[in-house]
C-alpha angles and dihedrals in degrees: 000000000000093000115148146164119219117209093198130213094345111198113218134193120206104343126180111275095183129086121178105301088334133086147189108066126034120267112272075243088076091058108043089039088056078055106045086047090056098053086045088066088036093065083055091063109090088194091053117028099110086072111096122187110216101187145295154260120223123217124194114199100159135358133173115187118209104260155136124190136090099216112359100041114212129175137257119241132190147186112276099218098007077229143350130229088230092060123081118250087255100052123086125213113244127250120239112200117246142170116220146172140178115223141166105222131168122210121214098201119184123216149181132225112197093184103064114270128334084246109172095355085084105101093043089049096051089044094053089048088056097044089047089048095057088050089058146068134229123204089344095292122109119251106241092178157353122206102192141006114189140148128245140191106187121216137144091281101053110026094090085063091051086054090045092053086045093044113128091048157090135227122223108230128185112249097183090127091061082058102055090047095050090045091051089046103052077041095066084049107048114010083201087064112115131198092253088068095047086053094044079052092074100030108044123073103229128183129195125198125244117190116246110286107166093120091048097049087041084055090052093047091049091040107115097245107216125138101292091042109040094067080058100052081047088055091060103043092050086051095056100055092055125069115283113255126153100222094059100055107119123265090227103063093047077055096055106051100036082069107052125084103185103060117130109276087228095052090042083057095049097045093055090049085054096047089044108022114173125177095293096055121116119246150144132230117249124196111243112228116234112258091251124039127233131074094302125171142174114269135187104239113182135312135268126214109244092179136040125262116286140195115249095236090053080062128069129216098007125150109267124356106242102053110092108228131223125189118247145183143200125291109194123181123158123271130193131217116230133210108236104220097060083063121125134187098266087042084051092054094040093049091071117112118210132161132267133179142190137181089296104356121086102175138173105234136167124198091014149018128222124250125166123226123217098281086059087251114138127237135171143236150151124314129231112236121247142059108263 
């Protein structure tokens, strides 16, 4: 079942740029709540109920985030009415800070039929959609446009048409799985590690000194490369594209140059700096690669309970007076943004968010969904259709 329908180049007014401690881009809970909203008044519909929306995809093609600022970005903020009748001309409105952003998304959202196939209905279904879609709004902005609704059902023969009509775009995947590994990695090194530095891994931009090595790398490049020289030459070059650290400087080239006499005095010099740098010691920054390649970024991925569950009348100032209310916080993971047209069928399937809840956890997933064993440890499998 690859059935989808695709909301195409929607135009949207002050979204949401924040996302728990994160910004930039709205919370993958806008999107699939824009969704879930969606099948909800589509179980209304008497002409249409047997229509069920399983999830989405979500496809960013522009954004511009409300902000000023070369180096450190701030937001602008403005005045909500710029002034009230009920306030004296002297008074000023106050300004509650916001984050917002203006942005042009699709949304792939897969879907069911348990009556057969929407047949004729077609034209009336994708015209409700439309119509729904301009009554909400996604990510707190206001949808200014749309520019297509259409369905698809993805194969081999028209997928190619599906990435013409995205291009140009990105997908957001879930890269949760780059995470864990990383964790359990810096793990095996250094038992004190926690998950929060695994995640500042692939979010932060983190640069490292070398000390200064252009004599050394000039003495390698002039260096005859025959057969005894040129492993060494290899050595060096490998060296270079890795994270300084002295310990991991091969044994070879201390070697190396421990036995020589007639090295330059200036590149002696050099060498030993670089063996035994201390705090005088000439050198440049370098930026440190994330531990996995490809265009990857922090996302907001679904919320924990930090409270038990309480009435709503142990609870002021809530929403509504009959839902009960839990405290949450933030569950963050990394993302990565995927150019469209290297999609494929099975990416297209996998690229589907849905939701998925535990005991505390309520997370957005594709593929799979998390479940703990009875050591607490997660694992993964496959997820139910359906929004519940």
């Amino acid at each position: 079942m690859n059935k989808y329908i695709l909301i195409n180049r929607i135009q949207v007014q002050n979204a949401n740029a924040i996302a728990g401690f994160t910004w930039g881009f709205p919370a993958i809970t806008h999107f699939l709540g824009f969704t879930h909203n969606l099948s909800r008044k589509l179980s209304t519909k008497k002409e249409f109920n047997d229509v069920e929306l399983l999830g989405c995809a979500v496809i960013s093609h522009t954004h511009q985030v409300h902000t000023y600022g070369d180096y450190e970005k701030q937001f602008t903020q403005t005045r909500n009415p710029p002034y009230l009748n009920s306030h004296k001309k002297d008074a000023t409105p106050p300004i509650i800070e916001e984050g917002k952003m203006n942005m042009t998304v699709s949304l792939l959202i897969k879907y069911n039929e348990y009556n057969g196939s929407i047949g004729n209905r077609e034209d009336g279904f994708i015209q409700w959609i439309k119509n729904a879609c301009y009554l909400q709004r996604l990510a707190g902005g206001t949808i200014l446009d749309i520019k297509a609704t259409q369905l698809f059902t993805v194969d081999k023969q028209n997928i190619n048409a599906l990435k013409r009509l995205l291009l140009p775009g990105f997908v957001l995947m879930n890269r949760a799985e780059y995470l864990e590994d990383h964790y359990h990695n810096l793990q095996e090194k250094n038992k004190t590690a926690e998950l929060f530095d695994a995640w500042l891994d692939f979010i932060a931009l983190k640069q490292q000194a070398r000390p200064l090595s252009n004599l050394i790398s000039k003495y390698f490049g002039n260096l005859n490369k025959d057969d005894a020289n040129k492993e060494l030459v290899e050595l060096w070059n490998k060296h270079l594209n890795q994270p300084y650290k002295t310990a991991e400087i091969p044994l070879e080239l201390s070697e190396y140059f421990a036995a020589e006499d007639n090295f330059d005095k200036e590149l002696l010099t050099q060498w030993k700096n670089y063996m035994n740098p201390d705090e005088k010691t000439d050198a440049k920054w370098e930026y440190l690669s994330k531990p996995q390649s490809g265009y990857l970024v922090p996302i907001m991925t679904g919320y924990k309970a930090i409270s038990k569950v309480y009435k709503n009348d142990e609870v002021q100032n809530t929403r509504d007076n009959e839902t009960d209310v839990c405290f949450v916080e933030a569950v963050h993971s990394v993302g990565e943004w995927l150019s469209t047209h290297r999609l494929t069928e099975d990416k297209i399937k996998s690229s589907v968010w849905r939701y998925d809840s535990e005991e505390n956890w309520y997370l957005c997933v594709q593929n799979k969904q998390m479940s703990r064993n009875e050591d607490g440890e997660v694992a993964y499998e496959e997820p139910q259709d359906g929004m519940n």
